[in-house]
CHARMM-style PDB file with segment names, atoms N, HN, CA, C and O in Angstrom:
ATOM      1  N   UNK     1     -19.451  27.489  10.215  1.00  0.00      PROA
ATOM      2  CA  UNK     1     -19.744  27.099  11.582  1.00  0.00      PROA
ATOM      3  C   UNK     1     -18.790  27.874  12.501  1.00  0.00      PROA
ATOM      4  O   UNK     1     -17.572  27.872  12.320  1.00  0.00      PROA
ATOM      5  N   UNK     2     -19.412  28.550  13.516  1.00  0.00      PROA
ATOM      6  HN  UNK     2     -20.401  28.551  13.663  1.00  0.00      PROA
ATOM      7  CA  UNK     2     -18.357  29.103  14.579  1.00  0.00      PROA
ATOM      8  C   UNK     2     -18.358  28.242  15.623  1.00  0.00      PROA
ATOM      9  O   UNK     2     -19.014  27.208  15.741  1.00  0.00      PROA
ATOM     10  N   UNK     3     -17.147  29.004  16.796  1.00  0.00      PROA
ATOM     11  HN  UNK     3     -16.614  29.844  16.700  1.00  0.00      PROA
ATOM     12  CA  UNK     3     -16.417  28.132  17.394  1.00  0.00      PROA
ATOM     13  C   UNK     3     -17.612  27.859  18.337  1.00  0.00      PROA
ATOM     14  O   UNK     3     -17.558  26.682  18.693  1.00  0.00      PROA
ATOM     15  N   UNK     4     -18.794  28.578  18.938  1.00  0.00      PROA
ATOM     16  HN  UNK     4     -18.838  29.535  18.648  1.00  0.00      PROA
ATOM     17  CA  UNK     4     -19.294  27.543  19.549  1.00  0.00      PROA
ATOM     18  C   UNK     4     -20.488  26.742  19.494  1.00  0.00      PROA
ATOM     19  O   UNK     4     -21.089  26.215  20.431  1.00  0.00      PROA
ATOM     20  N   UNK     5     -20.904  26.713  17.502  1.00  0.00      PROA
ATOM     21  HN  UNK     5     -20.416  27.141  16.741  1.00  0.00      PROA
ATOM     22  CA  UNK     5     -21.846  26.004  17.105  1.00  0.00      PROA
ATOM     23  C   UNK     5     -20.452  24.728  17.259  1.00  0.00      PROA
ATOM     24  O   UNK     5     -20.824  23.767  17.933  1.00  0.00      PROA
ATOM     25  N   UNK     6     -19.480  24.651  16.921  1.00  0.00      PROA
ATOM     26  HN  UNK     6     -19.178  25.431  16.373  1.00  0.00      PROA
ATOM     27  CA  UNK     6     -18.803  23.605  16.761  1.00  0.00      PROA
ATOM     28  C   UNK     6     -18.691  22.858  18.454  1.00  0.00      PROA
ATOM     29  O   UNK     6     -18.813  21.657  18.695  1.00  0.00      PROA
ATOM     30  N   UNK     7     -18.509  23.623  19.156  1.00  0.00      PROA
ATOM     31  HN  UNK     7     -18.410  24.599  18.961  1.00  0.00      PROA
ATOM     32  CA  UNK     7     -18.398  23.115  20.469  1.00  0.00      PROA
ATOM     33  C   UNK     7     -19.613  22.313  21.025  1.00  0.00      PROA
ATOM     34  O   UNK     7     -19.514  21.297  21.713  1.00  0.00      PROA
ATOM     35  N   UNK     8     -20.953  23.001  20.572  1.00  0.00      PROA
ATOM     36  HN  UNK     8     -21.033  23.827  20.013  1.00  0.00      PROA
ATOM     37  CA  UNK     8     -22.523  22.442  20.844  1.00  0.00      PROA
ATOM     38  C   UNK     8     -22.288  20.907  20.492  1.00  0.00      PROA
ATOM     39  O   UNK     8     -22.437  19.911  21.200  1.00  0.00      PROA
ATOM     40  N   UNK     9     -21.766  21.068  18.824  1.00  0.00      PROA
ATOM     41  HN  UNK     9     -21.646  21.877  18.248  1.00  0.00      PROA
ATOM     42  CA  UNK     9     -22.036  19.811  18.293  1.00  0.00      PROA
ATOM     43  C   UNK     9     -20.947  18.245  18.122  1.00  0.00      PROA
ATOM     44  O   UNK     9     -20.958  17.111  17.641  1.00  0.00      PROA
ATOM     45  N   UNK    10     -20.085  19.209  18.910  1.00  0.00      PROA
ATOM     46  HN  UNK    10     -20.076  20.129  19.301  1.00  0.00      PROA
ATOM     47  CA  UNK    10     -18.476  17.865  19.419  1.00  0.00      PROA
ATOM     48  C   UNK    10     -18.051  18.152  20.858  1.00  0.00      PROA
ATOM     49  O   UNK    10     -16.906  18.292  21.288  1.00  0.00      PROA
ATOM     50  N   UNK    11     -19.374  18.217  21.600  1.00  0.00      PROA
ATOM     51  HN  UNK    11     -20.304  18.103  21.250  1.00  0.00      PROA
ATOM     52  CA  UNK    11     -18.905  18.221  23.089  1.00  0.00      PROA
ATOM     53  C   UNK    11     -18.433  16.878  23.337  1.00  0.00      PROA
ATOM     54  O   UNK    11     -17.479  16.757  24.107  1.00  0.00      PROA
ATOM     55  N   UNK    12     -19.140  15.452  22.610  1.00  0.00      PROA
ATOM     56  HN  UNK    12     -19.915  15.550  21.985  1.00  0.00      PROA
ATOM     57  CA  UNK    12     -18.755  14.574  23.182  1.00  0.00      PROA
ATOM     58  C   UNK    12     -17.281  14.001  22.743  1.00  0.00      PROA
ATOM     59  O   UNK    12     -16.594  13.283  23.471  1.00  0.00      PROA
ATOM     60  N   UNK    13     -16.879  14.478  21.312  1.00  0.00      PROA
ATOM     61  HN  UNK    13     -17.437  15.061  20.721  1.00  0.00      PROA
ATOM     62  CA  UNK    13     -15.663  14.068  20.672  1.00  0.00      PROA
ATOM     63  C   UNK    13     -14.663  15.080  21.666  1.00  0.00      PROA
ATOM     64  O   UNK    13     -13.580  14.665  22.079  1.00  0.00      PROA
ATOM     65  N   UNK    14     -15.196  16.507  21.999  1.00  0.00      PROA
ATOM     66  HN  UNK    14     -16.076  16.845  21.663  1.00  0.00      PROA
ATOM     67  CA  UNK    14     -13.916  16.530  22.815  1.00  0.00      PROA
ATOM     68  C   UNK    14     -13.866  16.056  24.016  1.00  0.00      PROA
ATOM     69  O   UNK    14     -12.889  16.241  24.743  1.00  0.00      PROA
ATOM     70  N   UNK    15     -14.691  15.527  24.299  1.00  0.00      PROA
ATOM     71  HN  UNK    15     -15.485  15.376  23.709  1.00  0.00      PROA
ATOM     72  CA  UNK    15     -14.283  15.315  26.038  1.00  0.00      PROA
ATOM     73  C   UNK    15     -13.725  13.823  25.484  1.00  0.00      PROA
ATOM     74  O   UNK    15     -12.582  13.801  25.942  1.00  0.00      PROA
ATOM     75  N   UNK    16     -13.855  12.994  24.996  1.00  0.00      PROA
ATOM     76  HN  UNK    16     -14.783  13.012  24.624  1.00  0.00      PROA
ATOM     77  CA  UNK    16     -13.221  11.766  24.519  1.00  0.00      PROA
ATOM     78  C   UNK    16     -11.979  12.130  24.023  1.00  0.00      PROA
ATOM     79  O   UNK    16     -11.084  11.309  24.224  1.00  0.00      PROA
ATOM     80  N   UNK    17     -11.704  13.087  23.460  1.00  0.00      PROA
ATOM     81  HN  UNK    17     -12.431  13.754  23.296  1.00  0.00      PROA
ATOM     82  CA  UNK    17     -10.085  13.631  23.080  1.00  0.00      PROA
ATOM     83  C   UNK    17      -9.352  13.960  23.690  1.00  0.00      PROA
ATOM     84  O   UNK    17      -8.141  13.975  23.470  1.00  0.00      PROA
ATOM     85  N   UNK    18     -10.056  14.387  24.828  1.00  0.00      PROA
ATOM     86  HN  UNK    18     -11.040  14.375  25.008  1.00  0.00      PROA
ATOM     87  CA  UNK    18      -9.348  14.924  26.484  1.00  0.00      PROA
ATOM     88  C   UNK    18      -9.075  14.109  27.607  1.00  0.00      PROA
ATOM     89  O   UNK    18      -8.298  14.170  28.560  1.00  0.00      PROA
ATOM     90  N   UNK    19     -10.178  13.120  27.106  1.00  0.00      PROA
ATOM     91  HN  UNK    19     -10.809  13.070  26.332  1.00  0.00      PROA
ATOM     92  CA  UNK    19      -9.767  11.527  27.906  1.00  0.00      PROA
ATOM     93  C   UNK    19      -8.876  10.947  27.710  1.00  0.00      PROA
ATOM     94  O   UNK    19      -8.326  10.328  28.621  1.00  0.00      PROA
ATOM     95  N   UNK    20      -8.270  10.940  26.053  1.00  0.00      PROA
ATOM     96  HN  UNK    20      -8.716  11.444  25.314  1.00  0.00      PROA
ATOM     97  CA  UNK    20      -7.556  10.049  25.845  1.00  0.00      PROA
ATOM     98  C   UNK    20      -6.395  10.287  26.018  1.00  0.00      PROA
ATOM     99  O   UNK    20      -5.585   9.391  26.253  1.00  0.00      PROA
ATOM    100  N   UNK    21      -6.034  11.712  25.928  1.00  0.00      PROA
ATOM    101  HN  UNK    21      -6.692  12.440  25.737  1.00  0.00      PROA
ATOM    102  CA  UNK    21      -5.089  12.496  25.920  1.00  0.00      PROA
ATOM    103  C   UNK    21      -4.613  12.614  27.698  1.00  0.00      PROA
ATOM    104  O   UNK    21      -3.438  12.457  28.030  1.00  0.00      PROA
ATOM    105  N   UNK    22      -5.444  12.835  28.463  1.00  0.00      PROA
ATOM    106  HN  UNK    22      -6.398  12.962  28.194  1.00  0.00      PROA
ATOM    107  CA  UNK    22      -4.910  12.312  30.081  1.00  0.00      PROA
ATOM    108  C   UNK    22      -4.547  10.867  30.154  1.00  0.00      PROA
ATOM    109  O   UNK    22      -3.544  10.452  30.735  1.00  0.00      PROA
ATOM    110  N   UNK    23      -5.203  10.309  29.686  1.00  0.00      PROA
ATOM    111  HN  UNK    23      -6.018  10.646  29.214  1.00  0.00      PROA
ATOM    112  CA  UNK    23      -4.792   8.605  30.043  1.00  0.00      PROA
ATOM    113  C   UNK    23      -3.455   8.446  29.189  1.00  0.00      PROA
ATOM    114  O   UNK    23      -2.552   7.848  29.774  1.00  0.00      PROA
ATOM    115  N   UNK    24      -3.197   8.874  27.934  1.00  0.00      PROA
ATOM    116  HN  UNK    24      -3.931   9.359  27.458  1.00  0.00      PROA
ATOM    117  CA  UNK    24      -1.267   9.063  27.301  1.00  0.00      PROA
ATOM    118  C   UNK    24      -0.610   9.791  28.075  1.00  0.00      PROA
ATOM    119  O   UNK    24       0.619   9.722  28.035  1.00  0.00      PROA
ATOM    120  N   UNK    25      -1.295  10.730  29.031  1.00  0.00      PROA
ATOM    121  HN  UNK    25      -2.293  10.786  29.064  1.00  0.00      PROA
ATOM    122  CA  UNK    25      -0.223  11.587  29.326  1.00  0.00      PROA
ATOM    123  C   UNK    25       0.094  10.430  30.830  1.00  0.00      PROA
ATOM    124  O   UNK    25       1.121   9.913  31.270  1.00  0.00      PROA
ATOM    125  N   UNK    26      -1.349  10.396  31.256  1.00  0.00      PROA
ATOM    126  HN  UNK    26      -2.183  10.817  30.899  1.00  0.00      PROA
ATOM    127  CA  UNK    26      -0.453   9.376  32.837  1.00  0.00      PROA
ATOM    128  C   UNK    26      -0.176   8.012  32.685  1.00  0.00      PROA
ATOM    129  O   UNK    26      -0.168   7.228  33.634  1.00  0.00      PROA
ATOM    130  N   UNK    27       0.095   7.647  31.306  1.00  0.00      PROA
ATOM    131  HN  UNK    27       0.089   8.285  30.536  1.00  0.00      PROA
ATOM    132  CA  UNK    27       0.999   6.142  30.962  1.00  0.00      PROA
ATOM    133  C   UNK    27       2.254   6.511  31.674  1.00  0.00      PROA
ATOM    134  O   UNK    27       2.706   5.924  32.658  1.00  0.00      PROA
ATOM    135  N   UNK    28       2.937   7.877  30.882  1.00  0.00      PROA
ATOM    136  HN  UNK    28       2.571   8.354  30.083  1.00  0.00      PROA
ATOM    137  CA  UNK    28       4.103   7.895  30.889  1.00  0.00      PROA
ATOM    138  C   UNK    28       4.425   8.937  29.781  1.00  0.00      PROA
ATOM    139  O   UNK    28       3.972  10.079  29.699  1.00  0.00      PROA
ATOM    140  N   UNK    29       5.352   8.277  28.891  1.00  0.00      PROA
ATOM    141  HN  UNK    29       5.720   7.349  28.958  1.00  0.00      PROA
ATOM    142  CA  UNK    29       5.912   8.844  27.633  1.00  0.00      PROA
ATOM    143  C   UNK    29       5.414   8.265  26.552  1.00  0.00      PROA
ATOM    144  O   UNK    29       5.641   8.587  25.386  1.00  0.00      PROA
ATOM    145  N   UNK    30       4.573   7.207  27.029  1.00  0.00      PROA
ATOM    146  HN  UNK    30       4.389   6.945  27.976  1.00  0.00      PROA
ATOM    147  CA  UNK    30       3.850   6.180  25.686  1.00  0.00      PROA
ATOM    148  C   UNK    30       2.722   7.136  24.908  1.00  0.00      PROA
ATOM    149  O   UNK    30       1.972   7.806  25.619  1.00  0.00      PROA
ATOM    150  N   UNK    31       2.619   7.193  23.737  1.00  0.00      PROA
ATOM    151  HN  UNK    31       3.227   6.649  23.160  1.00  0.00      PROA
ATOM    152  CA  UNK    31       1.691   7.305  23.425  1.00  0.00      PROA
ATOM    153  C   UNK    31       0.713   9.153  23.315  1.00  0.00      PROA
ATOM    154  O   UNK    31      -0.272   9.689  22.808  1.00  0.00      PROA
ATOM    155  N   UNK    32       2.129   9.484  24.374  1.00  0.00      PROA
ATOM    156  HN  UNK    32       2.929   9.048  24.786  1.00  0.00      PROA
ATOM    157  CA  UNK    32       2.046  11.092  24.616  1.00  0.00      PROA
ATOM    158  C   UNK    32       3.114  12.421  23.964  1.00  0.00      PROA
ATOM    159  O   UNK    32       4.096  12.841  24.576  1.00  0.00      PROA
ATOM    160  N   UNK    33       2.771  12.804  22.948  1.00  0.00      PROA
ATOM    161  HN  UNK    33       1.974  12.463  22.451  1.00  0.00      PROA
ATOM    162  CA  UNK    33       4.285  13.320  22.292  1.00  0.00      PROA
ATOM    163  C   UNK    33       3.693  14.490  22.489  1.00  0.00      PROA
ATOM    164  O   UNK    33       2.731  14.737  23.216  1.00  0.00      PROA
ATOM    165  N   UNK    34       4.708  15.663  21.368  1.00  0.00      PROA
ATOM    166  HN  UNK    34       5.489  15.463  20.777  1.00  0.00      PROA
ATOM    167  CA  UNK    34       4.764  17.173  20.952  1.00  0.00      PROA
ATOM    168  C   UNK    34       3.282  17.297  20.270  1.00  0.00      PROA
ATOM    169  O   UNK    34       2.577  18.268  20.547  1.00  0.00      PROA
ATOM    170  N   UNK    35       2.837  16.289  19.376  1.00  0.00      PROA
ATOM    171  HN  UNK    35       3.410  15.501  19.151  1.00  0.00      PROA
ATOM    172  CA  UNK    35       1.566  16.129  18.738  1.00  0.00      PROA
ATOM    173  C   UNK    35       0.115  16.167  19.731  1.00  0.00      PROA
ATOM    174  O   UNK    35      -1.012  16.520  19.384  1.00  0.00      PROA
ATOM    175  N   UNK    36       0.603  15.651  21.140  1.00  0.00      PROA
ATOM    176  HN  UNK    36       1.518  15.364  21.422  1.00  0.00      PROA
ATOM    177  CA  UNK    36      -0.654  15.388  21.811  1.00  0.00      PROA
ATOM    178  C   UNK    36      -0.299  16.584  22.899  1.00  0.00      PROA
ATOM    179  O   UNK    36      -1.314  17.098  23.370  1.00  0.00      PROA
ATOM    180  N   UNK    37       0.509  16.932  23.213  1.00  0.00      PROA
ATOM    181  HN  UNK    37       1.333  16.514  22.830  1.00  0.00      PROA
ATOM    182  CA  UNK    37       0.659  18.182  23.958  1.00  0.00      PROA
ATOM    183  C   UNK    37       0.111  19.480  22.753  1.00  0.00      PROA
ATOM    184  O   UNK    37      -0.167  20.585  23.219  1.00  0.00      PROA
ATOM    185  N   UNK    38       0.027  19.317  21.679  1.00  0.00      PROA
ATOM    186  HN  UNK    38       0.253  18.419  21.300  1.00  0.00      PROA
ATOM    187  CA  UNK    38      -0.679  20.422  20.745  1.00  0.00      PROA
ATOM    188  C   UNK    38      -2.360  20.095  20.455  1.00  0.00      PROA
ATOM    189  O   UNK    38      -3.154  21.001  20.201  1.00  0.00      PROA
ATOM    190  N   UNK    39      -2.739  18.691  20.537  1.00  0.00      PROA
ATOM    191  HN  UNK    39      -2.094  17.955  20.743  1.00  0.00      PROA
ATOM    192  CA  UNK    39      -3.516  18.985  20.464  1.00  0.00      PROA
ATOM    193  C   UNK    39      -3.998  19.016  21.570  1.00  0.00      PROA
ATOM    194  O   UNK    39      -5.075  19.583  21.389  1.00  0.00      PROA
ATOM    195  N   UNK    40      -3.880  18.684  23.037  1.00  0.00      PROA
ATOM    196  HN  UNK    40      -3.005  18.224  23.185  1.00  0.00      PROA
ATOM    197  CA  UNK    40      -4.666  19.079  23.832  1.00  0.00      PROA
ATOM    198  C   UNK    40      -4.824  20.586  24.266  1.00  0.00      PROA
ATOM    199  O   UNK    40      -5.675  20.893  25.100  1.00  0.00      PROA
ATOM    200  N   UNK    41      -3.948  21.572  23.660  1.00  0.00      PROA
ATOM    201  HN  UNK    41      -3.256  21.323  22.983  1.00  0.00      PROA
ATOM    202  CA  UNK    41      -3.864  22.976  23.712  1.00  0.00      PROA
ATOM    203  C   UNK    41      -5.328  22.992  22.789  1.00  0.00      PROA
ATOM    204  O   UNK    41      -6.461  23.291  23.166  1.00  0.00      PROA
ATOM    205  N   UNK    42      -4.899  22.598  21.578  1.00  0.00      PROA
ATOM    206  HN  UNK    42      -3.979  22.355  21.271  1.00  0.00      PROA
ATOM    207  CA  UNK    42      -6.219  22.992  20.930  1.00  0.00      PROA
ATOM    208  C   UNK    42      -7.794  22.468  21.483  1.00  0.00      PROA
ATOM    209  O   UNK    42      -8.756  23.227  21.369  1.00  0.00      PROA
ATOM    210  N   UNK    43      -7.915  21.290  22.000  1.00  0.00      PROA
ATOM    211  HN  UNK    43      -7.134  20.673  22.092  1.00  0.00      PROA
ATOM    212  CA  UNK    43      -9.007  20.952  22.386  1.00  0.00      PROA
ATOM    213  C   UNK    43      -9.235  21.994  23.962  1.00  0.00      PROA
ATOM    214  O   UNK    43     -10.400  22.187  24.309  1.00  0.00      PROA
ATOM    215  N   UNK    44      -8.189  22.553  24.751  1.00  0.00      PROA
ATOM    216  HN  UNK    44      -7.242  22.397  24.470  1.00  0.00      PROA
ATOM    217  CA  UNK    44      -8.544  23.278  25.910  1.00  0.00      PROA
ATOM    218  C   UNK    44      -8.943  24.706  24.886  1.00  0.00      PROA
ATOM    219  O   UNK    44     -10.151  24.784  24.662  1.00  0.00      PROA
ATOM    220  N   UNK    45      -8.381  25.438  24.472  1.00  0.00      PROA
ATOM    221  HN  UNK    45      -7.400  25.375  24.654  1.00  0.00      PROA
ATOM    222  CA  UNK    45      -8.578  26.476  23.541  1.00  0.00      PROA
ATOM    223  C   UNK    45      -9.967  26.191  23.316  1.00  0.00      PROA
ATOM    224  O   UNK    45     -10.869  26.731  23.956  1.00  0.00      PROA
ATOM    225  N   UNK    46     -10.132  25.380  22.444  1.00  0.00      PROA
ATOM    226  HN  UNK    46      -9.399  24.942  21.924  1.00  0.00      PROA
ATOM    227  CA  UNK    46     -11.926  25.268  22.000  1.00  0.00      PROA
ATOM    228  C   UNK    46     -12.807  25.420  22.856  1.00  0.00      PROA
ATOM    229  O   UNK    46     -13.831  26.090  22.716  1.00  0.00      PROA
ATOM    230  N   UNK    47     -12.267  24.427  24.398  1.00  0.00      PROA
ATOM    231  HN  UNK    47     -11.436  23.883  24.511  1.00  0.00      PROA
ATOM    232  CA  UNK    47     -13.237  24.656  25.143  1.00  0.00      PROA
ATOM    233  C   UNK    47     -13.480  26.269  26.076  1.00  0.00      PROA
ATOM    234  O   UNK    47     -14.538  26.493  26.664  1.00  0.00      PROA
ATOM    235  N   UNK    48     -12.931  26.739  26.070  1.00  0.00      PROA
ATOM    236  HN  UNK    48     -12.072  26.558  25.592  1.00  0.00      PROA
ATOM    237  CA  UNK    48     -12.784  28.116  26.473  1.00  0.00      PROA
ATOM    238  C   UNK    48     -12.901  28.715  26.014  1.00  0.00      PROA
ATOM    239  O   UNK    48     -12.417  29.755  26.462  1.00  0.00      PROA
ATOM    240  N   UNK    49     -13.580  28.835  24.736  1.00  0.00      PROA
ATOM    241  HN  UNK    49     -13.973  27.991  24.373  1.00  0.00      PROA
ATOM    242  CA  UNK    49     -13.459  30.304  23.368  1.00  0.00      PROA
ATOM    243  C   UNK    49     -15.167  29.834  23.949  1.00  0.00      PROA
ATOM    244  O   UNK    49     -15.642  28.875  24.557  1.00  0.00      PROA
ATOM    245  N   UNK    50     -15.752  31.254  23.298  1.00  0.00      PROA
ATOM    246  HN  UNK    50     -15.366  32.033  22.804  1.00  0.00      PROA
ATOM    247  CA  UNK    50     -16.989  31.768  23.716  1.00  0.00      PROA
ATOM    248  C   UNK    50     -17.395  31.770  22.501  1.00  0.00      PROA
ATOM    249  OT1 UNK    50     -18.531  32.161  22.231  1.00  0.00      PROA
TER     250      UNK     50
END
């Protein structure tokens, strides 16, 4: 699978990963680490690869 058969078929898991990941980030420090600052690189990355 390439990156944007994968994107076709988890548009909705990422935008829910990107949700969740803004709502940890504007708690605070809760819930928002080094782990979620990487993966939201990776979920922006995905969405921008062609």
């Amino acid at each position: 699978m390439n990156i944007a058969e994968f994107k076709t078929k988890n548009t909705e898991l990422l935008k829910e990963i990107k949700e969740r990941l803004d709502y940890n980030n504007n708690r605070g420090g809760f819930g928002f680490s080094i782990d979620g600052e990487l993966l939201k690189e990776l979920v922006e990355a995905l969405e921008n690869a062609e």
